[in-house]
FIKOLZA-1660 file (N, C-alpha, C; in steps of 0.1 Angstrom, whole numbers, plus 5000, padded with zeros to 4 digits):
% residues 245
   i   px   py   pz ch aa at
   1 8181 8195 0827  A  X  N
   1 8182 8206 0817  A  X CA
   1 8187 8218 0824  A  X  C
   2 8195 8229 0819  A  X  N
   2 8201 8240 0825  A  X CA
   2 8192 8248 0826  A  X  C
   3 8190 8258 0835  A  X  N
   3 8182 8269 0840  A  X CA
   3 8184 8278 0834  A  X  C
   4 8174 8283 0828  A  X  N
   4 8170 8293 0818  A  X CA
   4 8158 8299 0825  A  X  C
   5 8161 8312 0827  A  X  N
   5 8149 8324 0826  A  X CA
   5 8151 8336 0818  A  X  C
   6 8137 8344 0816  A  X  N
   6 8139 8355 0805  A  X CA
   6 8149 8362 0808  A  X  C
   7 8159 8362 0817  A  X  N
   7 8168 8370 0819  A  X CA
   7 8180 8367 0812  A  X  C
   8 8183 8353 0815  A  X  N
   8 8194 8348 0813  A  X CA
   8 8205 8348 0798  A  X  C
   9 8194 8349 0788  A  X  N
   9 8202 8350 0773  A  X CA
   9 8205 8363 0773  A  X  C
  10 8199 8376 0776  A  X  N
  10 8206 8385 0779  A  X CA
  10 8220 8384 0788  A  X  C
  11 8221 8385 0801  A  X  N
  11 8231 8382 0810  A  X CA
  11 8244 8377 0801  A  X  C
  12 8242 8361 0796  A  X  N
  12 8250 8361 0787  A  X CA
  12 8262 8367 0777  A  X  C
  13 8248 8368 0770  A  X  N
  13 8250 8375 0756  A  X CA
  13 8248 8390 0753  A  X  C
  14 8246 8402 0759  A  X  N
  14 8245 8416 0756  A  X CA
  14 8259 8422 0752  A  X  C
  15 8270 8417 0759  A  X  N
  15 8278 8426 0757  A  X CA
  15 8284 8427 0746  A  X  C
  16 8284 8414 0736  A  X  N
  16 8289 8414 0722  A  X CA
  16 8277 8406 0713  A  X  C
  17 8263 8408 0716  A  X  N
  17 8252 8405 0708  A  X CA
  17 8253 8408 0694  A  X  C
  18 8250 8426 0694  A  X  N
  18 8250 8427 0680  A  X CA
  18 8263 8422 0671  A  X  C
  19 8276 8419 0678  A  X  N
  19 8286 8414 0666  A  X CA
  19 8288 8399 0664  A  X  C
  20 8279 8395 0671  A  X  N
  20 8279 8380 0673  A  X CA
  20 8266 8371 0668  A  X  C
  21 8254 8383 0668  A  X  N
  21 8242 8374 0664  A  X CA
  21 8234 8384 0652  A  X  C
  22 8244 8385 0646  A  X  N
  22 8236 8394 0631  A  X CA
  22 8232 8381 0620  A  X  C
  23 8219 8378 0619  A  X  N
  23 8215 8366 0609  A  X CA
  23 8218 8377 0594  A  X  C
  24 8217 8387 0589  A  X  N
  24 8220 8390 0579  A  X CA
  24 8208 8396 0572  A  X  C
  25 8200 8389 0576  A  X  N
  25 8191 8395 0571  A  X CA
  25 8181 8407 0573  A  X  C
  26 8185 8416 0579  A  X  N
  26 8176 8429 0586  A  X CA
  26 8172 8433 0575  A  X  C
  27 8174 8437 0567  A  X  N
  27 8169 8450 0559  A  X CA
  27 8158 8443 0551  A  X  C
  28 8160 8432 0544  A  X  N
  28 8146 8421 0543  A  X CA
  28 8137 8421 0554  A  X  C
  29 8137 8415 0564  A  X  N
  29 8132 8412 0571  A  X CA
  29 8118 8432 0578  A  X  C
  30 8129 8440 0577  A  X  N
  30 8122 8451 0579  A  X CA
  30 8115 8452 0571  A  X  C
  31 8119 8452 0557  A  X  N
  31 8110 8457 0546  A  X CA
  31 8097 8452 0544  A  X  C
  32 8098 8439 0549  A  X  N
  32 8088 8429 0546  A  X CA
  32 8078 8435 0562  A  X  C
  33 8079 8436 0570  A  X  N
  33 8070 8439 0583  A  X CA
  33 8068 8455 0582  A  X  C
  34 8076 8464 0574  A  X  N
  34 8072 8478 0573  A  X CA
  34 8058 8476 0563  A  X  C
  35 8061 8468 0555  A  X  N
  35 8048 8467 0544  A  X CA
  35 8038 8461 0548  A  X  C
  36 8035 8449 0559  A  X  N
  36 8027 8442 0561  A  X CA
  36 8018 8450 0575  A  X  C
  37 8025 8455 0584  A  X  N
  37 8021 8466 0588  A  X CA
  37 8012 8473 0590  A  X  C
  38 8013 8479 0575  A  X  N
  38 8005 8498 0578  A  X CA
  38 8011 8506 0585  A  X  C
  39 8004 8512 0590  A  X  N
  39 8004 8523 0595  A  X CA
  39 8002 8521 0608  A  X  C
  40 8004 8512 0611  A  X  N
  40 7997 8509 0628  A  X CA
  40 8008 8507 0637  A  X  C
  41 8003 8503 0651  A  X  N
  41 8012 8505 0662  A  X CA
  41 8017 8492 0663  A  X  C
  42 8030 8495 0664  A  X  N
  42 8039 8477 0668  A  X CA
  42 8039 8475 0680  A  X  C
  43 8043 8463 0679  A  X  N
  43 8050 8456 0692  A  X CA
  43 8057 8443 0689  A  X  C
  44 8068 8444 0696  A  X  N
  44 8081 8438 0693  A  X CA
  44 8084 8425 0706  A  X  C
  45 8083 8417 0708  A  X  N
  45 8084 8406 0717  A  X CA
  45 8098 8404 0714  A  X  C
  46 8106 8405 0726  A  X  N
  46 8123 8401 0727  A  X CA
  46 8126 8411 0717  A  X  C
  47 8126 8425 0721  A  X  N
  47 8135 8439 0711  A  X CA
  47 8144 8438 0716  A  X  C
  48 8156 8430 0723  A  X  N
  48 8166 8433 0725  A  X CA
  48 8173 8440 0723  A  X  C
  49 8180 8443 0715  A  X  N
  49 8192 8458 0713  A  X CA
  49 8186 8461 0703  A  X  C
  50 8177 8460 0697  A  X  N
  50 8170 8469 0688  A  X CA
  50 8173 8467 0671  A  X  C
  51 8178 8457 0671  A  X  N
  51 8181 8453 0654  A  X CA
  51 8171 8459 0646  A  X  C
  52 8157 8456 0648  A  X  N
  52 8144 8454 0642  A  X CA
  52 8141 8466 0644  A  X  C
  53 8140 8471 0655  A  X  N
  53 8132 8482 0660  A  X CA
  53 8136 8497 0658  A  X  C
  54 8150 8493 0662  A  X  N
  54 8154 8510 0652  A  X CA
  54 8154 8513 0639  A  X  C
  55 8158 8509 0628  A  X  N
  55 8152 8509 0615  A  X CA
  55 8133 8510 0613  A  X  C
  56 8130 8504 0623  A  X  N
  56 8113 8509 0625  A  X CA
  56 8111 8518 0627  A  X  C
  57 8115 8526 0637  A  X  N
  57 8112 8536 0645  A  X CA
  57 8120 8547 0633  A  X  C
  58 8126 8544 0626  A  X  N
  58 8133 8553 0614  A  X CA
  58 8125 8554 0604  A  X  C
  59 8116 8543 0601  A  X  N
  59 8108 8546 0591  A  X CA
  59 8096 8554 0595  A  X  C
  60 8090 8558 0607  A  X  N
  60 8080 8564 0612  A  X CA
  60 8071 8554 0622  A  X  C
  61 8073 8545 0621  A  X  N
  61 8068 8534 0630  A  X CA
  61 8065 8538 0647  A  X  C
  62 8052 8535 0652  A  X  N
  62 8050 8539 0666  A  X CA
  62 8051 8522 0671  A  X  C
  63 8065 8522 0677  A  X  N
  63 8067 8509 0683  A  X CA
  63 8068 8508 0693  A  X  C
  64 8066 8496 0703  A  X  N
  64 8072 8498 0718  A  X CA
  64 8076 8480 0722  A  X  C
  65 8081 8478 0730  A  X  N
  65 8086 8466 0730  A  X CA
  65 8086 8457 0740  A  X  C
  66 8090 8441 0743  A  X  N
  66 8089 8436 0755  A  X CA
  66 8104 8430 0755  A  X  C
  67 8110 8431 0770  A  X  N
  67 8125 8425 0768  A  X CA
  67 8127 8417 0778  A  X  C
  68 8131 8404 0782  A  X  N
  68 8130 8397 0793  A  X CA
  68 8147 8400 0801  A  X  C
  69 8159 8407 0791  A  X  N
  69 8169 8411 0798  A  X CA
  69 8170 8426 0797  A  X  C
  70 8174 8434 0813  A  X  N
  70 8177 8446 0811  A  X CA
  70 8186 8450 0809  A  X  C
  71 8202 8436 0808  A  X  N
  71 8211 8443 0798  A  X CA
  71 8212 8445 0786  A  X  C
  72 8202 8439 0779  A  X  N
  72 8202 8440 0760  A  X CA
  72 8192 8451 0762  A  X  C
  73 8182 8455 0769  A  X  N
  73 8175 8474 0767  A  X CA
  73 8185 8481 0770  A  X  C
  74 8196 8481 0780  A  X  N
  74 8208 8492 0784  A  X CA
  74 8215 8492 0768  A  X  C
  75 8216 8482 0760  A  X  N
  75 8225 8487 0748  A  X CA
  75 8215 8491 0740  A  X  C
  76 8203 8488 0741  A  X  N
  76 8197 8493 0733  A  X CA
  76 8194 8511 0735  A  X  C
  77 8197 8514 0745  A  X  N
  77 8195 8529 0753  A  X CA
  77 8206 8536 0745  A  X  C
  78 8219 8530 0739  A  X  N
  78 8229 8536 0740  A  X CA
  78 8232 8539 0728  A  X  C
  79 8226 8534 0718  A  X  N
  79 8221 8538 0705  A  X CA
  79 8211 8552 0702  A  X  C
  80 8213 8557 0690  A  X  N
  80 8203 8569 0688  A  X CA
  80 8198 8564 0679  A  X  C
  81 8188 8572 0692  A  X  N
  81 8165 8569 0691  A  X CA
  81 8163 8555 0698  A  X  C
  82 8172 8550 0704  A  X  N
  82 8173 8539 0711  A  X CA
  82 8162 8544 0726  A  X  C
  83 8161 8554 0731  A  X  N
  83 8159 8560 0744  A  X CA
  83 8144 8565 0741  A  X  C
  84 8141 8566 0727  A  X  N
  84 8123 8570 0727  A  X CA
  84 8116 8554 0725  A  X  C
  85 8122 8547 0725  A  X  N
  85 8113 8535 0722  A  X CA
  85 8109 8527 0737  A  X  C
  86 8094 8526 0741  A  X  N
  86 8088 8521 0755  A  X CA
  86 8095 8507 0752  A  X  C
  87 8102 8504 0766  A  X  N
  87 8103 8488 0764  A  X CA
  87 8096 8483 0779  A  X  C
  88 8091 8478 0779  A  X  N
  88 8089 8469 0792  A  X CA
  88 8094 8457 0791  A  X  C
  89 8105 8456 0807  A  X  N
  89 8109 8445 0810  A  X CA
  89 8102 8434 0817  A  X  C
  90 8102 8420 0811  A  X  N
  90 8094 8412 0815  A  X CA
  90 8095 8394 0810  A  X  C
  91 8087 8387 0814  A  X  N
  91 8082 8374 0803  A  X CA
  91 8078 8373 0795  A  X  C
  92 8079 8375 0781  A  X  N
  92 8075 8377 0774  A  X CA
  92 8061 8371 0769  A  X  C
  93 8061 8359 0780  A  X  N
  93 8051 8351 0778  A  X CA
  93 8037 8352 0783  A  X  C
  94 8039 8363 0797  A  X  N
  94 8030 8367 0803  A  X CA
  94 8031 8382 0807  A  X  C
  95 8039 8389 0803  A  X  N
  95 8042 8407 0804  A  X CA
  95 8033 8414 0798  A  X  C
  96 8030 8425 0810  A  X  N
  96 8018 8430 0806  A  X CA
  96 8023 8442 0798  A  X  C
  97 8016 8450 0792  A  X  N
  97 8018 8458 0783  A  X CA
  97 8009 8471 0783  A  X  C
  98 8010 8484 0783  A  X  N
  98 7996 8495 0779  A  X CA
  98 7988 8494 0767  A  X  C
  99 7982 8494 0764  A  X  N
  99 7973 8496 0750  A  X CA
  99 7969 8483 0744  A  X  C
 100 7971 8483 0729  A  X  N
 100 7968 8475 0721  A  X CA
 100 7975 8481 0704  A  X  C
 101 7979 8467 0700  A  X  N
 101 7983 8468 0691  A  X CA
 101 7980 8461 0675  A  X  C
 102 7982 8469 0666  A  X  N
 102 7978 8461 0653  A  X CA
 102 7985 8452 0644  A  X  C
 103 7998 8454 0651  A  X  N
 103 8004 8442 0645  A  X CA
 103 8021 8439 0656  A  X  C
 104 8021 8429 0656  A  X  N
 104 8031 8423 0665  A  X CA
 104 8041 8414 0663  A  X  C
 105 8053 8411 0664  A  X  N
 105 8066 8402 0661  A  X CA
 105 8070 8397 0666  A  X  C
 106 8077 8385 0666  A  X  N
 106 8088 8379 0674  A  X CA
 106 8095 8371 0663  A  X  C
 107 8111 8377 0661  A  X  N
 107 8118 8368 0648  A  X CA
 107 8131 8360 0656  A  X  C
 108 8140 8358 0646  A  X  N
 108 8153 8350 0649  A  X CA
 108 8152 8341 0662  A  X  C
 109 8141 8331 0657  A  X  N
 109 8141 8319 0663  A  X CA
 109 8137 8319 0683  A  X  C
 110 8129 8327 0686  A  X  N
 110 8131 8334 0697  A  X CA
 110 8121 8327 0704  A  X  C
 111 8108 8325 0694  A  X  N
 111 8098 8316 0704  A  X CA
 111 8104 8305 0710  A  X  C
 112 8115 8302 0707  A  X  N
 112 8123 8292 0709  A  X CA
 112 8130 8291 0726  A  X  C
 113 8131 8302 0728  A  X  N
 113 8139 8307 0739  A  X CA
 113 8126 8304 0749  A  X  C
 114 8113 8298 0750  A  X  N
 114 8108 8302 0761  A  X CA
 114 8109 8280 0762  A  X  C
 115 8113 8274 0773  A  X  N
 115 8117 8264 0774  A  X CA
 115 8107 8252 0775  A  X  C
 116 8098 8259 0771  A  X  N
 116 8086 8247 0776  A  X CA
 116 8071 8251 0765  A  X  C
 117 8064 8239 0760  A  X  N
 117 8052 8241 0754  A  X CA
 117 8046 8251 0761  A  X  C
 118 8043 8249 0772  A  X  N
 118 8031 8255 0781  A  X CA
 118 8032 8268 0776  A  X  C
 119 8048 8273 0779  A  X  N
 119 8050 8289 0777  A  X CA
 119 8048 8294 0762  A  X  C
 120 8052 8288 0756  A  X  N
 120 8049 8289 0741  A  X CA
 120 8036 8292 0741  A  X  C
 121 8028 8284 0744  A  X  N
 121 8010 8286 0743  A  X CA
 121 8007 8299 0750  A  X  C
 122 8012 8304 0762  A  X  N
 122 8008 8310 0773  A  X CA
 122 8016 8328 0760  A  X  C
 123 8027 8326 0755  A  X  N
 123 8030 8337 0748  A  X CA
 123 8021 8341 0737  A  X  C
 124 8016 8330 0730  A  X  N
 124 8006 8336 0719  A  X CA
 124 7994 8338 0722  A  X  C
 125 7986 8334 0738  A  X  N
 125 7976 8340 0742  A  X CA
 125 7982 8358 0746  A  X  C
 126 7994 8360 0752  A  X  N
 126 7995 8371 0754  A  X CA
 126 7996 8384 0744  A  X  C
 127 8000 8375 0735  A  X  N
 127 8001 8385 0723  A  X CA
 127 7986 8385 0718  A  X  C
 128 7979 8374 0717  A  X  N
 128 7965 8377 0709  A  X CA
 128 7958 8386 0716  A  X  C
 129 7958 8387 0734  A  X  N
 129 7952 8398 0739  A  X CA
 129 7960 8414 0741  A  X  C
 130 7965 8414 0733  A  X  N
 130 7967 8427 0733  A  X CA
 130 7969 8429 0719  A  X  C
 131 7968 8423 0708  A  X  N
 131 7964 8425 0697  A  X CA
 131 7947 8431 0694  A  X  C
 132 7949 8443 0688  A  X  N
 132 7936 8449 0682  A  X CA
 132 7926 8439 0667  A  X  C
 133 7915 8440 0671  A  X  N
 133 7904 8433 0660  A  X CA
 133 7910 8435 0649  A  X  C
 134 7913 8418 0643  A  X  N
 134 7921 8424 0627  A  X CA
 134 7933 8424 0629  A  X  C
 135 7941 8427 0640  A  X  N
 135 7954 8425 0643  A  X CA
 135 7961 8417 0638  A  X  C
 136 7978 8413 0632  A  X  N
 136 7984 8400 0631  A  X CA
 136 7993 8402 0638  A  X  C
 137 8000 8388 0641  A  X  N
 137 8012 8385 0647  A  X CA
 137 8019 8380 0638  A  X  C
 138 8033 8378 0636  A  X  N
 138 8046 8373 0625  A  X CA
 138 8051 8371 0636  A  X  C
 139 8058 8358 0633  A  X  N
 139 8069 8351 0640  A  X CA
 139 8081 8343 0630  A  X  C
 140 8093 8341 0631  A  X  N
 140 8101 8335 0623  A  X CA
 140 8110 8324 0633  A  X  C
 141 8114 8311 0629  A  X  N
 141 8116 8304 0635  A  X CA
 141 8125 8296 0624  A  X  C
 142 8136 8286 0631  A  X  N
 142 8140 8275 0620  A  X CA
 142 8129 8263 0617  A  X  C
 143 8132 8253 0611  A  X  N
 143 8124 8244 0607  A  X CA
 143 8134 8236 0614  A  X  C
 144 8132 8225 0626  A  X  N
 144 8142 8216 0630  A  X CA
 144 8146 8206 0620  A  X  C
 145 8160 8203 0620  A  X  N
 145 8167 8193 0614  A  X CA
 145 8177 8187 0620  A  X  C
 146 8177 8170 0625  A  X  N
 146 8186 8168 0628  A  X CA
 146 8194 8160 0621  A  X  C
 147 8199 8160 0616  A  X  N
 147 8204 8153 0600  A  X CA
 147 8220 8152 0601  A  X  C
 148 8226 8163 0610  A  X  N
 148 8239 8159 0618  A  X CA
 148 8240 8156 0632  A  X  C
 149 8228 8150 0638  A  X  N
 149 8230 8144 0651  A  X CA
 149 8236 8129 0647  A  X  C
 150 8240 8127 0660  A  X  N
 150 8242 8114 0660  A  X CA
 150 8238 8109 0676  A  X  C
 151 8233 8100 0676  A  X  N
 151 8226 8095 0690  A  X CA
 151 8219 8107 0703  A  X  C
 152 8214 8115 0691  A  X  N
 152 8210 8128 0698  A  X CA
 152 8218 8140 0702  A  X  C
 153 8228 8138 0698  A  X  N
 153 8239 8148 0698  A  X CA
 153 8246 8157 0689  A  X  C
 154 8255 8167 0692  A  X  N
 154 8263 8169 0676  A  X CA
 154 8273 8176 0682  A  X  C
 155 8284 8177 0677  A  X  N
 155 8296 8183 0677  A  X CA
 155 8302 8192 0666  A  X  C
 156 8301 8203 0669  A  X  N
 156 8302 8213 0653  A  X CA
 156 8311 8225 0653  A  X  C
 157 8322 8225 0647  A  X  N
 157 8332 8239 0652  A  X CA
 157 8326 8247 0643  A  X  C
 158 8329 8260 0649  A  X  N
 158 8323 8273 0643  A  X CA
 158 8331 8277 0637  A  X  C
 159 8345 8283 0647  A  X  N
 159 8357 8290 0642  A  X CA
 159 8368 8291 0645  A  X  C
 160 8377 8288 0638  A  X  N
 160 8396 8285 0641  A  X CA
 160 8400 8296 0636  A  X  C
 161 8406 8303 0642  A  X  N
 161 8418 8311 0641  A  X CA
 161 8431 8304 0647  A  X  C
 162 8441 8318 0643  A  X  N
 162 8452 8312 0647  A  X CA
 162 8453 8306 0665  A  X  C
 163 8449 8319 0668  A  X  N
 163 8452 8321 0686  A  X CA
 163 8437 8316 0691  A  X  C
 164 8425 8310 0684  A  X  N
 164 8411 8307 0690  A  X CA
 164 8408 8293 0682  A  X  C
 165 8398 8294 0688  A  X  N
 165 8390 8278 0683  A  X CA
 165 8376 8278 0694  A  X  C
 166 8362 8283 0682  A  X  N
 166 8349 8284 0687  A  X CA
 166 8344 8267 0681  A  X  C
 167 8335 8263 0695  A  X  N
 167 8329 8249 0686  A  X CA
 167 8316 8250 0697  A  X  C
 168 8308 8244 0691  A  X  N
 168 8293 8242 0698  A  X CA
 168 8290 8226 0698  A  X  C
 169 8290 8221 0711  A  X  N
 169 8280 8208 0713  A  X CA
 169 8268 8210 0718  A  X  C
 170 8261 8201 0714  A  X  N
 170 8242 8199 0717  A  X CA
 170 8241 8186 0719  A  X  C
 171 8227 8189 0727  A  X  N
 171 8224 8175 0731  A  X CA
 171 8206 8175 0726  A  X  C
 172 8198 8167 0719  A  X  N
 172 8187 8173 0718  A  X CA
 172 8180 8157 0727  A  X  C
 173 8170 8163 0731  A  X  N
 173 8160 8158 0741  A  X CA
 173 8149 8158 0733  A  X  C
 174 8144 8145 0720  A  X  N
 174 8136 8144 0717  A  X CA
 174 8120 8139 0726  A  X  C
 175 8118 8135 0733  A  X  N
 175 8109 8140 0743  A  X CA
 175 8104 8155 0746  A  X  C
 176 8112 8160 0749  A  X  N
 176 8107 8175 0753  A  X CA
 176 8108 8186 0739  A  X  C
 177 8117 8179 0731  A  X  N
 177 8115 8187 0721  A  X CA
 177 8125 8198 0723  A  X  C
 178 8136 8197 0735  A  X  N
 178 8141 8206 0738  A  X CA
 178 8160 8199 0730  A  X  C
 179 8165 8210 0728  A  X  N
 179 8178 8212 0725  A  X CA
 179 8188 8221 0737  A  X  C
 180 8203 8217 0743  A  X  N
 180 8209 8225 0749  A  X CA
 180 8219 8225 0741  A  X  C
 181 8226 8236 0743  A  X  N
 181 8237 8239 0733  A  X CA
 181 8245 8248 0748  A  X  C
 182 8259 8239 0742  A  X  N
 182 8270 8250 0752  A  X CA
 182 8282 8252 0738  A  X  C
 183 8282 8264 0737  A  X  N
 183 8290 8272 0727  A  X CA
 183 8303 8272 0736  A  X  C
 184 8317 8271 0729  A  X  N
 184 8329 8273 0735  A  X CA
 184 8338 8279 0732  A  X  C
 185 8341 8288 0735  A  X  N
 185 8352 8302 0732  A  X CA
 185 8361 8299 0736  A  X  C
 186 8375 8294 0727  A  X  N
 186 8389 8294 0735  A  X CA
 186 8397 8304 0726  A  X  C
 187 8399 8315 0735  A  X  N
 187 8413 8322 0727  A  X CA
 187 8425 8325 0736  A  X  C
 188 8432 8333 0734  A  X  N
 188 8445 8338 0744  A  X CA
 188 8440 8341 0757  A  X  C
 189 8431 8346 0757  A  X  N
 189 8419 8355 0769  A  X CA
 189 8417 8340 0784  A  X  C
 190 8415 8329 0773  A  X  N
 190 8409 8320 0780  A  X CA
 190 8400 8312 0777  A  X  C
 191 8389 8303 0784  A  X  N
 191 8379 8296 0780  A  X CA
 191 8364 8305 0783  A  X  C
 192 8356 8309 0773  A  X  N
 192 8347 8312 0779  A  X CA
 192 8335 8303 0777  A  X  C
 193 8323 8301 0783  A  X  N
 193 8312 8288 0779  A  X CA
 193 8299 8296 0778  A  X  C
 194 8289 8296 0769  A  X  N
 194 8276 8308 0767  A  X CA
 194 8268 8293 0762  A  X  C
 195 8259 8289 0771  A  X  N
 195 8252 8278 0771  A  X CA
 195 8238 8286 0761  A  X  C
 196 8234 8277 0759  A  X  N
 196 8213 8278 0757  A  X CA
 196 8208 8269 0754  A  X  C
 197 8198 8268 0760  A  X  N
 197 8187 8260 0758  A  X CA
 197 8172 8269 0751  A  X  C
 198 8169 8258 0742  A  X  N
 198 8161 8259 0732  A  X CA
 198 8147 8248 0731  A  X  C
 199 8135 8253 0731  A  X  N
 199 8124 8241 0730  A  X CA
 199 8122 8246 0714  A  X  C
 200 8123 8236 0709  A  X  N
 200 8117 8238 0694  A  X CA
 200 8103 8234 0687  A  X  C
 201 8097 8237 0682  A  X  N
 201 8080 8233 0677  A  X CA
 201 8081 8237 0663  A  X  C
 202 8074 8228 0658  A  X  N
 202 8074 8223 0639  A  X CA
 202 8062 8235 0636  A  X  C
 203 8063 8236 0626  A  X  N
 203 8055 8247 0624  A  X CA
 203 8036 8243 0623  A  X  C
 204 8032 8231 0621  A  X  N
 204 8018 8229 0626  A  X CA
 204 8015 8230 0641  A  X  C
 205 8032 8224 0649  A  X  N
 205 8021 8228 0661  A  X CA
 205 8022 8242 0668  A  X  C
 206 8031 8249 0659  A  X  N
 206 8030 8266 0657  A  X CA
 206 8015 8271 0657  A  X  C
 207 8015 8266 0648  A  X  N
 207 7998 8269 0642  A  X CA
 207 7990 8267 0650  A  X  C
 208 7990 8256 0657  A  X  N
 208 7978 8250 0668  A  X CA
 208 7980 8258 0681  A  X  C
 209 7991 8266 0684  A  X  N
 209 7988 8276 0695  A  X CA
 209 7983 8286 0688  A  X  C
 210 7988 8293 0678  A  X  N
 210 7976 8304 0674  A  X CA
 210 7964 8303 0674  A  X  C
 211 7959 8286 0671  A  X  N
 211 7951 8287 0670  A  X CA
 211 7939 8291 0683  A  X  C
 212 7947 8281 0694  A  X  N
 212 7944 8280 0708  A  X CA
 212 7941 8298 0716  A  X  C
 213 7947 8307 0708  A  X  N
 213 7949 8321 0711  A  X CA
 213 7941 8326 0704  A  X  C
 214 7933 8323 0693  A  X  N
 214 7925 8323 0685  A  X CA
 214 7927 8333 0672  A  X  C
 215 7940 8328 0669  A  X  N
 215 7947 8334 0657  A  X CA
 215 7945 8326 0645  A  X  C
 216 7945 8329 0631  A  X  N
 216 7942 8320 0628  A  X CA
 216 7956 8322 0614  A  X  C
 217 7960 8308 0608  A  X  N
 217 7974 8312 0599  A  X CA
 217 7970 8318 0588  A  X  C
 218 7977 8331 0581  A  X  N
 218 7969 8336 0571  A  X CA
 218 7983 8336 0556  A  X  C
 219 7996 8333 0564  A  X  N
 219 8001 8334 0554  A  X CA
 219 8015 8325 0563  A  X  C
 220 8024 8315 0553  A  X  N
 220 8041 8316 0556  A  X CA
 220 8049 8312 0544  A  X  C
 221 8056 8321 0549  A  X  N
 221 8071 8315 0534  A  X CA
 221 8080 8310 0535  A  X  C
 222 8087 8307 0532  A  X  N
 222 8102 8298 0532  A  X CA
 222 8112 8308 0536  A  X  C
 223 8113 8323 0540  A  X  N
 223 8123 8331 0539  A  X CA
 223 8113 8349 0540  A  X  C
 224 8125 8354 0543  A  X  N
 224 8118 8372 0542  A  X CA
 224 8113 8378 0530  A  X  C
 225 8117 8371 0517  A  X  N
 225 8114 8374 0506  A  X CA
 225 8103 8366 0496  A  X  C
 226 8091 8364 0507  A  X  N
 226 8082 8358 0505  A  X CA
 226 8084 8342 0496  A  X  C
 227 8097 8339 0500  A  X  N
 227 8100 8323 0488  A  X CA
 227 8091 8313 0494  A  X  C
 228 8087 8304 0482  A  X  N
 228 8075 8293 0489  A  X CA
 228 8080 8286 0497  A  X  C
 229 8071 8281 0509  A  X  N
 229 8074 8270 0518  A  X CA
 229 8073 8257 0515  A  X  C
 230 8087 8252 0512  A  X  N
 230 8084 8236 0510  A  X CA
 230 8091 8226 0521  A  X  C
 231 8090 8215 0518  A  X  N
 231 8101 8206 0524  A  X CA
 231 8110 8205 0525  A  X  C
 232 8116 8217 0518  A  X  N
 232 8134 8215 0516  A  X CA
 232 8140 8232 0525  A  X  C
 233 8125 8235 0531  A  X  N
 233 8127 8250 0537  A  X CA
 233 8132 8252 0555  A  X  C
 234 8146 8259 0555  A  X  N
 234 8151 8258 0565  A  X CA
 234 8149 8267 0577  A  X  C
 235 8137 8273 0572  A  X  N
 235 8129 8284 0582  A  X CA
 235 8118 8285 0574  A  X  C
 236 8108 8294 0581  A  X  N
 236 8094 8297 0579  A  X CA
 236 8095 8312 0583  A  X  C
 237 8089 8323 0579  A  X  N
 237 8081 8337 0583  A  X CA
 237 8069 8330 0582  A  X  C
 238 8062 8332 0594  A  X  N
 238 8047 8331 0596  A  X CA
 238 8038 8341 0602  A  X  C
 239 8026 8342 0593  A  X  N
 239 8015 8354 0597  A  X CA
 239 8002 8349 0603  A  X  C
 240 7999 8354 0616  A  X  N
 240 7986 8351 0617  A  X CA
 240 7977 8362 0620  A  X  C
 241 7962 8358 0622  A  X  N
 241 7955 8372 0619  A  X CA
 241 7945 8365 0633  A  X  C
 242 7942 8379 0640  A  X  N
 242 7934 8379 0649  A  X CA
 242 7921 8384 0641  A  X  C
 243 7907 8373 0645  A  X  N
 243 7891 8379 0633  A  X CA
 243 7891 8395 0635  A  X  C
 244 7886 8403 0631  A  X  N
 244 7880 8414 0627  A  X CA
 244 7871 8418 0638  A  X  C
 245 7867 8407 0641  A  X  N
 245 7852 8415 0654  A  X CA
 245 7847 8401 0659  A  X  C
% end
């Protein structure tokens, strides 16, 4: 498997993030965690350049964040109101933090990014301890589908232009549950290659580290706009709630 640490998807990917990885859906996705919220203090797991966070921090929100690269907080600096938001650099899985918080996030498929079960578990204990009594956590993730692999694999172009041609192969590692993907950029410029590796988990055994953190599921939908979760749902938003006392 390729070497991956919290650093690395930044390294990558910061210098053309936001025009490369906009899922589209911000202003949903804000609306929906401004309201779920309150009035209370955030905390943002992987704020990278701040998609989420600045539109927070615009609505009145006291947020602060964890980032495992310090080149996606440098773009995020470079933005205004980018520079009042605390980020601590770190693991997201095990980064410590000041305070406590009443509600907490991690979206666009990100618990994904940490390459192994263990860490997965080891991130949702971190977040449940520094979640306040009553506290929730939201997370958003895809639902795996391999339905265009073929012998564990896939081959999929992104984008032809005249003078380019972007395609992505993967290889998924049903055992580990893990996926690598090397994305390939050919234009006039040259060949560029922006690999990742991905551990993916179904949304019950989502659940079973919350639970392990002692979160418990209080709500998920098929989408930011609360649509029901069924079988035919190609993501999940999920809420969990830390007891009361």
């Amino acid at each position: 498997m390729m070497d991956f640490d919290p650093d690395t998807f930044g390294t990558l990917n910061a210098d053309n993030y936001d025009a490369l990885h906009d899922p589209g859906t911000t202003e949903e996705s804000v609306a929906l965690i401004a309201e779920l919220a309150g009035q209370g203090r955030l905390l943002e797991l992987a704020i990278g350049t701040g998609r989420m966070a600045l539109p927070l921090k615009a609505r009145g929100f006291d947020i602060s964040g964890i980032e495992g690269s310090a080149a996606m907080v440098e773009k995020l600096r470079e933005k205004p109101g980018g520079a009042d938001i605390p980020v601590v650099i770190g693991d997201m899985a095990d980064c410590a933090i000041d305070g406590t918080f009443d509600f907490a996030f991690l979206v666009f498929n990100t618990l994904f990014n940490l390459t192994s079960q263990a860490d997965q578990v080891r991130c949702f204990r971190n977040v449940a301890d520094r979640l306040a009594p009553g506290g929730a956590f939201l997370i958003e993730t895809f639902v795996p589908d391999f339905t265009a692999y073929q012998g564990h694999q896939s081959l999929r172009t992104r984008k032809i232009g005249f003078k380019s041609l972007w395609f992505e192969a993967t290889l998924h590692d049903p055992t580990r549950q893990v996926i690598e993907y090397q994305r390939v950029r050919i234009t006039e410029q040259g060949v560029r290659l922006v690999p990742l590796v991905m551990r993916y988990a179904w949304p019950q055994e989502i659940d079973l580290m919350a639970e392990l953190a002692g979160l418990q599921l209080e709500q998920r939908w098929g989408g930011w706009a609360r649509e029901l979760f069924t079988a035919d749902s190609r993501m999940h938003v999920s809420l969990y709630r830390k007891a009361a006392g």
